[in-house]
C-alpha positions as CSV (number, residue, x, y, z in Angstrom):
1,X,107.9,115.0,99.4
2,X,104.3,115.7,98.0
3,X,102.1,113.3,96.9
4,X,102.0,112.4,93.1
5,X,98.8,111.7,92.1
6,X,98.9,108.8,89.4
7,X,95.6,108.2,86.8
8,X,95.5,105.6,84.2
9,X,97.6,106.1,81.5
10,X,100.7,107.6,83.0
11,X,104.0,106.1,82.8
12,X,105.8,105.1,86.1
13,X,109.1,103.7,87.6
14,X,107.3,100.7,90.1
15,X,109.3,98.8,92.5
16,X,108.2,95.8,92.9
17,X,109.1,93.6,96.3
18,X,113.0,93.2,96.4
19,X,113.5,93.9,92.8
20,X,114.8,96.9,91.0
21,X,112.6,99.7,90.0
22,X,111.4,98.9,86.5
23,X,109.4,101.3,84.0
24,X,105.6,100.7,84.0
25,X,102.4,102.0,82.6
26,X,99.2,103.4,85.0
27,X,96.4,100.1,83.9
28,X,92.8,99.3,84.6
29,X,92.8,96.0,86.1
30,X,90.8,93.0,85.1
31,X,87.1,93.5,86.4
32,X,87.9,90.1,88.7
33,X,91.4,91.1,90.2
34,X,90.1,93.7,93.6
35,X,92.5,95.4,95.1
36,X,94.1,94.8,98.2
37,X,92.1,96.1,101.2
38,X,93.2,99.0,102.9
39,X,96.1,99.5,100.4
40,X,96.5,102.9,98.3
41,X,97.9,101.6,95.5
42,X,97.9,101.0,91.8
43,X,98.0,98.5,89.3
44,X,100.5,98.8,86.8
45,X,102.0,96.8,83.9
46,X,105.6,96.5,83.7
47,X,107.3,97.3,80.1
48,X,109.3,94.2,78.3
49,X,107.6,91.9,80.1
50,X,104.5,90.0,81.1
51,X,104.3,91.2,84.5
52,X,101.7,93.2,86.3
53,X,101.0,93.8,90.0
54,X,99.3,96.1,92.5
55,X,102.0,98.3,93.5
56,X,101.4,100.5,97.1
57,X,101.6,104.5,95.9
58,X,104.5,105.3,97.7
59,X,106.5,102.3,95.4
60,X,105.7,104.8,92.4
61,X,107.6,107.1,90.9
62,X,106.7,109.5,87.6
63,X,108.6,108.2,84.5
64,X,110.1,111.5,83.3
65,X,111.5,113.1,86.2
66,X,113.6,110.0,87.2
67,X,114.2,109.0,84.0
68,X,118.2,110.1,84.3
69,X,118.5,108.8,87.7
70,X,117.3,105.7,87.3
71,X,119.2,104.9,84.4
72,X,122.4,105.6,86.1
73,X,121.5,103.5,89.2
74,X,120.1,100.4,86.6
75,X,122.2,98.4,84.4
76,X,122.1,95.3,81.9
77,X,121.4,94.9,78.3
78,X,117.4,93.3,79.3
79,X,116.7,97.2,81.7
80,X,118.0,99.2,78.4
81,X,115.4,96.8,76.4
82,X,112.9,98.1,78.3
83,X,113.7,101.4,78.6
84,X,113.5,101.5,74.9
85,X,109.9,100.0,74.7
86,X,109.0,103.0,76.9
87,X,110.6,105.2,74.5
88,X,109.0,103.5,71.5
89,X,105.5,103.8,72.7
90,X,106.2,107.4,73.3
91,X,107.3,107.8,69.5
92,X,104.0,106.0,68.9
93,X,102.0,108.0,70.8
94,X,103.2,111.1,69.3
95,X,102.7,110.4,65.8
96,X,99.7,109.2,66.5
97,X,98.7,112.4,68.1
98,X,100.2,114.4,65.1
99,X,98.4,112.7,62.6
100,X,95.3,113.7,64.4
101,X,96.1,117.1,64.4
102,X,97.4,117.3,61.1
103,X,93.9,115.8,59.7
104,X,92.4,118.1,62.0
105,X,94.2,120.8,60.2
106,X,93.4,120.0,57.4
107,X,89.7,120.1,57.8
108,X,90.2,124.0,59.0
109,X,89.9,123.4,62.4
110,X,92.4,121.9,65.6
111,X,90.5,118.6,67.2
112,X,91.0,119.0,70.9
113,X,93.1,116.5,72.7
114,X,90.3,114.3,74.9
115,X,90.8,113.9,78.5
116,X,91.8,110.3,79.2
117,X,88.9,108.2,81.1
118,X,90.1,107.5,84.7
119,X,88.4,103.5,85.5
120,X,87.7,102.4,88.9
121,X,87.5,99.2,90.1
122,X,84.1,98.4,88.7
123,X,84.6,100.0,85.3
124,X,85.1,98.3,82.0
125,X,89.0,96.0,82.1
126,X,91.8,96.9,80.4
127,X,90.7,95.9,76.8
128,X,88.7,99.0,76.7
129,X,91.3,101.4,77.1
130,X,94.0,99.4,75.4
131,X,96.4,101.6,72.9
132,X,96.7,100.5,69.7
133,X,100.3,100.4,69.6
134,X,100.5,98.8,73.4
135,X,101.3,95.4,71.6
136,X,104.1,96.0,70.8
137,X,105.5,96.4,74.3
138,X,105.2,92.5,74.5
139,X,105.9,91.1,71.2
140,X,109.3,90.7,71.7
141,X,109.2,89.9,75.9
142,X,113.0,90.8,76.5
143,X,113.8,89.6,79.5
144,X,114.6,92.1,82.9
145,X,118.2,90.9,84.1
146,X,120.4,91.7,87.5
147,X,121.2,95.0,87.8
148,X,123.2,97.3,90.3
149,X,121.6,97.2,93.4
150,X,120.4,100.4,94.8
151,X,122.7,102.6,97.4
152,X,125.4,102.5,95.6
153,X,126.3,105.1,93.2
154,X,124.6,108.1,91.6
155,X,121.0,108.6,92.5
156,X,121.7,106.6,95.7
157,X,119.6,109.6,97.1
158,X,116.5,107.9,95.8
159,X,114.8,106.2,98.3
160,X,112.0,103.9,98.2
161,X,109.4,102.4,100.9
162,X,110.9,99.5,102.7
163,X,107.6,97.9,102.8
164,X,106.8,94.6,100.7
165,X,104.8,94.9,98.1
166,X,100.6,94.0,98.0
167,X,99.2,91.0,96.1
168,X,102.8,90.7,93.8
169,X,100.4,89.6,90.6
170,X,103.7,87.8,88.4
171,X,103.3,85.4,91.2
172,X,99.3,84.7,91.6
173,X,98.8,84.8,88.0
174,X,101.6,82.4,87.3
175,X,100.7,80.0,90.0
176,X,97.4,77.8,89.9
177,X,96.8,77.3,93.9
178,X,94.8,73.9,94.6
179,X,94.0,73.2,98.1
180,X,94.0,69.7,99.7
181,X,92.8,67.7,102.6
182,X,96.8,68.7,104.5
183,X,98.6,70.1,101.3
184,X,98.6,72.8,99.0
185,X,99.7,71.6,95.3
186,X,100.5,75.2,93.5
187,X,101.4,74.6,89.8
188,X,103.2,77.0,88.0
189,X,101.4,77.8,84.8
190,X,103.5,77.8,82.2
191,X,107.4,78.1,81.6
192,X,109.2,81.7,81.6
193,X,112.1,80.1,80.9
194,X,110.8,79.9,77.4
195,X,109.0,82.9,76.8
196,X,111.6,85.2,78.6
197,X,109.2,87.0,81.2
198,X,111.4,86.4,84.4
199,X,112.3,89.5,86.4
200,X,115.3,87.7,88.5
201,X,115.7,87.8,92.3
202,X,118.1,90.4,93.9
203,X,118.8,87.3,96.5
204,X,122.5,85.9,96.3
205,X,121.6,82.4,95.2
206,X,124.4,79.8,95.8
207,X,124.8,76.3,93.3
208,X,126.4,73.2,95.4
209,X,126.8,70.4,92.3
210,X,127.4,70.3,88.7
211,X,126.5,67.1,87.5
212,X,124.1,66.4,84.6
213,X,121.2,67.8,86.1
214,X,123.0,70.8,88.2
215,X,124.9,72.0,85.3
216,X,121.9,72.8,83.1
217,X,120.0,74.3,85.8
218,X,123.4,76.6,86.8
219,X,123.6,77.6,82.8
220,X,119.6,79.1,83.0
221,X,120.1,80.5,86.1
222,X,122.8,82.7,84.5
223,X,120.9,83.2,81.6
224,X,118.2,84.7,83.1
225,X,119.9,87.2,85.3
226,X,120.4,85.3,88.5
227,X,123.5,86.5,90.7
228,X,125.2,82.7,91.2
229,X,127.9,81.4,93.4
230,X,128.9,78.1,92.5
231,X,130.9,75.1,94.6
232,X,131.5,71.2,92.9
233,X,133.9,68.6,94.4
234,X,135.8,68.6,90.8
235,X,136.4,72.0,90.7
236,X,137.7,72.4,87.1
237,X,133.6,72.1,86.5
238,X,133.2,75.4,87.7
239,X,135.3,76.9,85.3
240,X,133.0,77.2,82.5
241,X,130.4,78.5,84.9
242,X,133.2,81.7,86.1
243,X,133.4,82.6,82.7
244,X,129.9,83.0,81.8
245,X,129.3,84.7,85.0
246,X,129.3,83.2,88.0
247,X,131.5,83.6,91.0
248,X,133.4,80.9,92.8
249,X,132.9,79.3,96.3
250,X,135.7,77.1,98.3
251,X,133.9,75.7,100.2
252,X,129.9,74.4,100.3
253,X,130.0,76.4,104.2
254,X,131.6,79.3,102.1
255,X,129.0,79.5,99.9
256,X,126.1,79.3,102.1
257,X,127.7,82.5,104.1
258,X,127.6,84.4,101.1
259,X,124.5,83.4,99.6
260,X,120.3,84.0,100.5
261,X,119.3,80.9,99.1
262,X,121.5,77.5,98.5
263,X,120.6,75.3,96.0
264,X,121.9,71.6,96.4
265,X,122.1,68.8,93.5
266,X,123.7,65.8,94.2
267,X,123.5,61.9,93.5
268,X,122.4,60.2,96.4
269,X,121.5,60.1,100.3
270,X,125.1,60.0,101.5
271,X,126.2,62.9,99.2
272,X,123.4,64.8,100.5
273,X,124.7,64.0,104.1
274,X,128.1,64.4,103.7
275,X,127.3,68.1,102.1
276,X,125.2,69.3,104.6
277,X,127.3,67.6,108.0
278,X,130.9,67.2,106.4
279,X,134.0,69.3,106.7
280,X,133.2,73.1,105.7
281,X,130.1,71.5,105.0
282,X,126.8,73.1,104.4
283,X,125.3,73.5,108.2
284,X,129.2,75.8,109.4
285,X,127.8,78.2,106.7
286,X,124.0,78.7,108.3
287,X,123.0,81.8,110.3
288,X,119.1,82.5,110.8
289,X,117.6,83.6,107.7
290,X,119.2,81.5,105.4
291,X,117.7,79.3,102.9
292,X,118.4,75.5,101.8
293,X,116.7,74.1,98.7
294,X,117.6,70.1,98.5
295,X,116.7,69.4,95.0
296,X,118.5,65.9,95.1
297,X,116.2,62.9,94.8
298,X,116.7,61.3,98.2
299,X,114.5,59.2,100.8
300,X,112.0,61.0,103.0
301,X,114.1,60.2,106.0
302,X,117.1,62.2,104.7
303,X,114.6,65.1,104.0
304,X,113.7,65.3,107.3
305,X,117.1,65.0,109.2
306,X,118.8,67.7,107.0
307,X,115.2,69.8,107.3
308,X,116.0,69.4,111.5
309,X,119.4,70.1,111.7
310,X,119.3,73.7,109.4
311,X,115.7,74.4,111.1
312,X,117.6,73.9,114.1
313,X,120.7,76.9,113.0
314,X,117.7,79.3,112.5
315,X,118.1,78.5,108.9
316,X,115.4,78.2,106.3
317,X,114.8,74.7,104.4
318,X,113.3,73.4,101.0
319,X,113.1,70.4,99.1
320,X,112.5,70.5,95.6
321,X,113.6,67.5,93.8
322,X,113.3,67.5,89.8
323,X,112.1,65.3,87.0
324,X,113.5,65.2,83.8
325,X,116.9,64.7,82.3
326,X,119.8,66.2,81.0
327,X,118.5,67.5,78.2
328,X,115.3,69.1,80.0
329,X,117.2,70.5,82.5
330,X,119.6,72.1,79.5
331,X,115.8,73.4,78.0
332,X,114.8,74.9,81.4
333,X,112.0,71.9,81.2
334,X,112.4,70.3,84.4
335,X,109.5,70.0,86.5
336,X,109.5,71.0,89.9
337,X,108.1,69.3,93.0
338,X,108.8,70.8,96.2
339,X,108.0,70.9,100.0
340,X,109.1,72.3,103.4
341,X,108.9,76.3,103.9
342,X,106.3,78.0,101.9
343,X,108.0,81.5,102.2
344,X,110.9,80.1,100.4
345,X,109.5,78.2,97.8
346,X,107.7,81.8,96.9
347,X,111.4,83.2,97.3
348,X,112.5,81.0,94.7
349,X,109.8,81.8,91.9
350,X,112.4,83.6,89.3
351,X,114.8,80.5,90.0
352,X,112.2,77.9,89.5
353,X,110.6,79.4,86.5
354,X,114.1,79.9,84.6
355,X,114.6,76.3,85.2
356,X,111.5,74.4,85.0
357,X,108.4,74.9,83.1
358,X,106.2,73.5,85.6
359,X,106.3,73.5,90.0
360,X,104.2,71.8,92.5
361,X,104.3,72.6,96.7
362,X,103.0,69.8,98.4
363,X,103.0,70.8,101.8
364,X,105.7,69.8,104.6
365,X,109.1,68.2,104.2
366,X,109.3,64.6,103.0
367,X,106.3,65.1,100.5
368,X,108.4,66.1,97.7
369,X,111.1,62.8,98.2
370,X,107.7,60.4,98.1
371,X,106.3,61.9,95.1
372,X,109.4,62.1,93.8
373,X,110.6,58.1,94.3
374,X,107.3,57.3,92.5
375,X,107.4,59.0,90.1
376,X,111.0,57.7,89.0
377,X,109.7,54.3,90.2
378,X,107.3,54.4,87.4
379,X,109.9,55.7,84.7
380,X,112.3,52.7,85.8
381,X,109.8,50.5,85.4
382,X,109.0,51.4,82.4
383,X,111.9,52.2,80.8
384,X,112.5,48.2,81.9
385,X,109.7,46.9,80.1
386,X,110.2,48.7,76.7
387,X,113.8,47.1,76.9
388,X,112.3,43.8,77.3
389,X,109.6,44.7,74.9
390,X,112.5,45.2,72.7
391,X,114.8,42.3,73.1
392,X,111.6,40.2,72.9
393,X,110.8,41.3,69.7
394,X,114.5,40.6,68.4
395,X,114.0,37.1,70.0
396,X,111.2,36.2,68.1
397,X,112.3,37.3,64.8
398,X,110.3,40.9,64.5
399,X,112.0,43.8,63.6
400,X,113.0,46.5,66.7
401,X,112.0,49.1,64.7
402,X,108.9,48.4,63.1
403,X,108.1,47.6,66.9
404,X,108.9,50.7,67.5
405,X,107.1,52.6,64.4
406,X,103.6,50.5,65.8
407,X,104.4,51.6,69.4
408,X,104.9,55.3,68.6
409,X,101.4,55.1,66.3
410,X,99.5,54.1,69.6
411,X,98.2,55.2,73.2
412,X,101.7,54.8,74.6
413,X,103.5,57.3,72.0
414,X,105.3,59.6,73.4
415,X,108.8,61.7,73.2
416,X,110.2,59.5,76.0
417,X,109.2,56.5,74.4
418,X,110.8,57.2,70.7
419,X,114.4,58.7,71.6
420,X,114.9,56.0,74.0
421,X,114.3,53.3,71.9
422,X,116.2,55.3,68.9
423,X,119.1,55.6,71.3
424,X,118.4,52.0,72.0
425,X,118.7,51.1,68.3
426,X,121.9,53.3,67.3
427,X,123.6,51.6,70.3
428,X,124.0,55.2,71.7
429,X,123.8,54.9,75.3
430,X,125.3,58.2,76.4
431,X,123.9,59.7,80.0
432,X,120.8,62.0,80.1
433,X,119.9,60.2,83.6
434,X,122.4,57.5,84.9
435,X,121.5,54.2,85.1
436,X,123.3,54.0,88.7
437,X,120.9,57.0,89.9
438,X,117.0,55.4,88.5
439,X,118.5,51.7,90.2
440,X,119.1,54.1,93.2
441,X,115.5,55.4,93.2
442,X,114.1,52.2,92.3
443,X,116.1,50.7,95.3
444,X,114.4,54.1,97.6
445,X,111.1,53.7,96.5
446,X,111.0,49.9,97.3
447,X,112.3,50.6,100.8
448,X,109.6,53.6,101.4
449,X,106.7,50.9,99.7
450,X,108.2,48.3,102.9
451,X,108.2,51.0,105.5
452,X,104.3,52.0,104.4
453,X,103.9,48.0,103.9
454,X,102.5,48.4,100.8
455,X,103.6,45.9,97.9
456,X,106.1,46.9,95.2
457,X,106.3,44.0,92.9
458,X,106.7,45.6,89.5
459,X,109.5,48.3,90.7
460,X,111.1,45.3,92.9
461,X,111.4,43.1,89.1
462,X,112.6,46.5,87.8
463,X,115.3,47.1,90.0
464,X,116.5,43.3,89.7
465,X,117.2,43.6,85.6
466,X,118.8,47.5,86.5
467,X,121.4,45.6,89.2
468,X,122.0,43.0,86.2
469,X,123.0,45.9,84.1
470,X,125.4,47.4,86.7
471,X,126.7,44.3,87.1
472,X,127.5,44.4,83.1
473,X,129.6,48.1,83.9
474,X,126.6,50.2,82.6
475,X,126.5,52.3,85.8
476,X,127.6,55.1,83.9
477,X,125.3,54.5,81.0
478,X,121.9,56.5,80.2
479,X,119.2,54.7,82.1
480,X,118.1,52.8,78.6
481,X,121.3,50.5,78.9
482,X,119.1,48.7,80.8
483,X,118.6,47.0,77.7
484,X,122.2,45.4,77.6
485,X,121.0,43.5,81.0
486,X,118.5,41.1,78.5
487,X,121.0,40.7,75.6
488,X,124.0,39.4,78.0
């Protein structure tokens, strides 16, 4: 097939790494984004989103002539709003360019189309050649979704380069890279889960646990076009899952055979365990290549014997444990902190961003389950002392919610702070984190502080008033019924 030779300006199909060819527009890229060395390629914006990337020439195609084609091979509601934002800045353009002949008319004489500027490198950036009516190709940010894959079907003749693409810019521009003395901390700018901007994997992606936290993540996944299988130990929780989508493992080892990437979720170490090393548990189902992400908030030396034994099937492993609650992980809030292979937390960029607003990588396996256990040290803790901050006040004849009103008028104001205590004050205790899981992470972190012999006093007070509390059946409670434990 000849060469198509692309200039700025001209409308494209790009195919970008492993997912589907999406229409684009020909751009000038920023004066301080160079191109990859020894690539031929261009840089192109992609249509109903806010993605942009070099893309190697031979991932290009010319808008028109595959038009048809690639509209048979690529289905879903968020491809057609695309397709339709090409279409609309082509109605744009055309009025545009009748007006100017019809006022050129009008003055007795035709004005002449002008060629359209081809910028290099070092030229002028995008702003300069920037359409009037090119807004509106993000205004409204649909969202790309899962479409057919390609082989299948009508235009299954259309064949694209193999090769990966160069310098994929929706992930360096998303992703601020910090390095450190062993570690790299990458933090995801900002949440696409909000602002609709995620183009999904084509990876199979597998969900093992539907519990508070799971479930939410599960629901976004969905949402934003992911391809999920799902497994829980009660299976009538899947069934709401099927039905907006997903399909249905038997097994945790079934799921892992049919997936790319495995996500797990579950409440504790021994959950974990059992999962992973269990009947038709998680390590039957590896085969080299495969990817496990551990996103359940366990100790470091858990982390590192589930990292050995799937390393050790040729299989690929994560951890990526979460922050937030319930209602966070509903919002696609959560926050992200993860560890082990690099390659697959960058596999897992359209999964993270649909359900967290924020990710960190901190380097090898086990450095996610430390920051983790402190971090949830410190929110037990707390959460313990504005319960006793509380019941203090009640002791001592103040009102608990002018307390309250003066607490949320200082330094220490915060969202966190005010629905607790609210919750605290309707006596509504239902579970956005359970109480049995922050005593469990208090009870980690205290362990990890004696094994780095480093003293834990406050968390250690903390987990004592949270064991009260269990003890008084609030296991099952939201974390804040740790405020029963001073009133019994």
């Amino acid at each position: 097939m000849a060469t198509v030779h692309l200039r700025i300006g001209d409308l494209v199909w790009g195919k970008l790494g492993r997912y589907p060819p999406w229409p684009g527009k020909v751009v000038s890229p920023p004066k301080d984004l160079k191109k990859p060395r020894g690539k031929k390629c261009h840089f192109v914006k992609f249509f109903g989103t806010e993605d942009h990337a070099w893309i190697k020439v031979e991932q290009l195609k010319p808008y028109h002539p595959h038009k048809e084609e690639m509209i048979k091979i690529n289905k879903g509601k968020r491809f057609q709003q695309a397709v339709d934002a090409v279409e609309d800045f082509l109605k744009k353009a055309k009025g545009k360019e009748q007006n100017s002949e019809s006022k050129g008319d009008s003055k007795g004489k035709k004005t002449p189309t002008k060629p359209l500027k081809i910028l290099e490198e070092d030229d002028e950036d995008l702003s300069a050649l920037k359409d009037p009516s090119e807004k509106d190709l993000t205004d409204s940010d649909p969202e790309p979704s899962t479409v057919e894959r390609l082989g299948a079907g009508p235009g299954s003749g259309f064949k694209w380069e193999s090769s990966p693409v160069s310098s994929l810019e929706p992930i360096s521009k998303r992703l601020k890279i910090i390095e450190e003395d062993t570690t790299t901390s990458i933090q995801a700018a900002d949440s696409t889960a909000i602002n609709g901007s995620i183009i999904p994997t084509d990876k199979r992606i597998g969900f093992l646990g539907l519990g508070l936290m799971g479930s939410g993540i599960v629901s976004n996944l969905l949402k934003m076009g992911h391809v999920v299988t799902v497994w829980n130990r009660t299976a009538e929780k899947c069934d709401l899952f099927i039905q907006e989508g997903a399909r249905l493992g038997r097994t945790p080892a079934e799921v892992v055979s049919m997936c790319d990437i495995t996500f797990s979720c579950v409440s504790d170490p021994k959950a974990a365990r059992d999962l992973v090393l269990g009947p038709s548990g998680v390590l039957q189902g590896i085969r080299p290549g495969k990817c496990y992400v551990e996103m359940s908030t366990v100790d470091p030396e858990t982390i590192t014997e589930l990292s050995q034994v799937i390393t050790s099937r040729g299989g690929r492993f994560l951890e990526a444990p979460v922050a937030g609650s319930q209602q966070l992980s509903n919002d696609g809030m959560l926050v992200i902190v993860a560890a082990g292979d690099r390659t697959v937390y960058e596999d897992c960029s359209s999964c993270f961003q649909a359900m967290g607003k924020t990710s960190f990588f901190l380097g090898e396996a086990g450095h996610a389950a430390r920051m983790m256990l402190i971090l949830n040290m410190v929110q037990g803790s707390f959460m313990a002392t504005i319960a006793e901050g509380l019941t203090l006040a009640q002791a001592t004849g103040q009102s608990q919610q002018t307390f309250l009103d003066i607490l949320c008028q200082g330094q220490m104001a915060s969202t966190f702070v005010d629905q607790k205590c609210q919750n605290i004050l309707q006596g509504n205790f239902k579970p956005d984190y359970y109480l049995k899981h922050i005593q469990k992470d208090l009870r980690l972190a205290i362990s990890m502080g004696d094994t780095a012999n480093h003293p834990t006093p406050m968390a250690a007070a903390a987990n004592e008033v949270y064991k009260r509390a269990k003890a008084l059946d609030q296991s099952d409670n939201d974390m804040s019924a740790v405020y029963r434990a001073y009133i019994h």
